[in-house]
C-alpha positions in Angstrom: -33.9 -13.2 1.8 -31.2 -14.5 -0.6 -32.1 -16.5 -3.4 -30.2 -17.7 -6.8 -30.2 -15.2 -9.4 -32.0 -17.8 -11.3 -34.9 -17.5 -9.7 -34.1 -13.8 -8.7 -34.8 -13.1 -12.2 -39.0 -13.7 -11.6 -38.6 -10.9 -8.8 -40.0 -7.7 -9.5 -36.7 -5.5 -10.1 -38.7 -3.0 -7.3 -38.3 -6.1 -4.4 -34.6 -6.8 -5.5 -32.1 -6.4 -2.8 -28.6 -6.0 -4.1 -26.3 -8.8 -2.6 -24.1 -7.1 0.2 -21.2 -9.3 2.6 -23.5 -10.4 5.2 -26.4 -11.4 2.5 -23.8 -14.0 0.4 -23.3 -17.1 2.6 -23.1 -20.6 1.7 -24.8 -23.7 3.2 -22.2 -26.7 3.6 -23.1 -29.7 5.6 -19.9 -31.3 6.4 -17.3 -32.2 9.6 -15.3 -29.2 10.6 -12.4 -28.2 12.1 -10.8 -25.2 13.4 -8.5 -23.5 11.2 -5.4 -21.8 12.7 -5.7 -18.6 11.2 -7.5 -17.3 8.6 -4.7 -17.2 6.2 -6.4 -20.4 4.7 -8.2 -20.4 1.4 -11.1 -22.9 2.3 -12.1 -21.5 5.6 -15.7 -20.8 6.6 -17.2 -19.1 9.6 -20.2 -19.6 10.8 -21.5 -16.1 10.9 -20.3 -13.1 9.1 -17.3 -11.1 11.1 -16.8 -14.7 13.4 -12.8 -14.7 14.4 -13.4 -18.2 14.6 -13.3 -19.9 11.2 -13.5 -23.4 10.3 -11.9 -25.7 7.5 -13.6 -29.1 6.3 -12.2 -32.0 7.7 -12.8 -33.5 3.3 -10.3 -30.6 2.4 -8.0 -31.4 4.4 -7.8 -35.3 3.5 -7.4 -33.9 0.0 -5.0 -31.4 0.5 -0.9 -32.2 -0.1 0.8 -34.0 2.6 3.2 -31.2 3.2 -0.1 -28.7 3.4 -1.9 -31.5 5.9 1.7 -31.5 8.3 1.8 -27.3 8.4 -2.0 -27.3 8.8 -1.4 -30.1 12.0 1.5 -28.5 13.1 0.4 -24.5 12.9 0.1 -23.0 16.3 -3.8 -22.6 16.5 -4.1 -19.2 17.6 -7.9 -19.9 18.6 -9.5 -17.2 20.8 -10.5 -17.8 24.3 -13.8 -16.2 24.2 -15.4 -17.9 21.6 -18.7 -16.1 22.1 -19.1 -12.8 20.1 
């Protein structure tokens, strides 16, 4: 279980689990949308290893209009199977 190192410091250093990729994960609550490729900075997947990752439809508001017309106009090189 992952918890903030916070309150990770109250755990018995004998129960601590270092943090490894598939244990460090965020929770966002937000509207998504697909991002092209992965060659985005602000992408999220929703599970570790996913080839399908996802950009929030707030960071894209925010970003540059030329970064909003070469995210819109990227070929979205999504793939077909999206189960893993």
């Amino acid at each position: 279980m992952a918890v903030h190192k916070s309150v990770a410091a109250y755990v018995d250093s004998d129960n601590r689990e270092p943090a490894t990729k598939t244990s460090c994960y965020v929770t966002k609550t937000d509207l998504y949308i697909i991002c092209p490729d992965k060659e985005y900075k602000d992408c999220f997947s929703k599970e570790y290893g996913d080839m399908i990752t996802y950009r929030t439809l707030s960071s894209l508001i925010n970003d540059t209009t030329k970064n909003q017309v070469l995210y819109i106009t990227a070929p979205k090189n999504i793939p077909k199977n999206r189960e893993k």
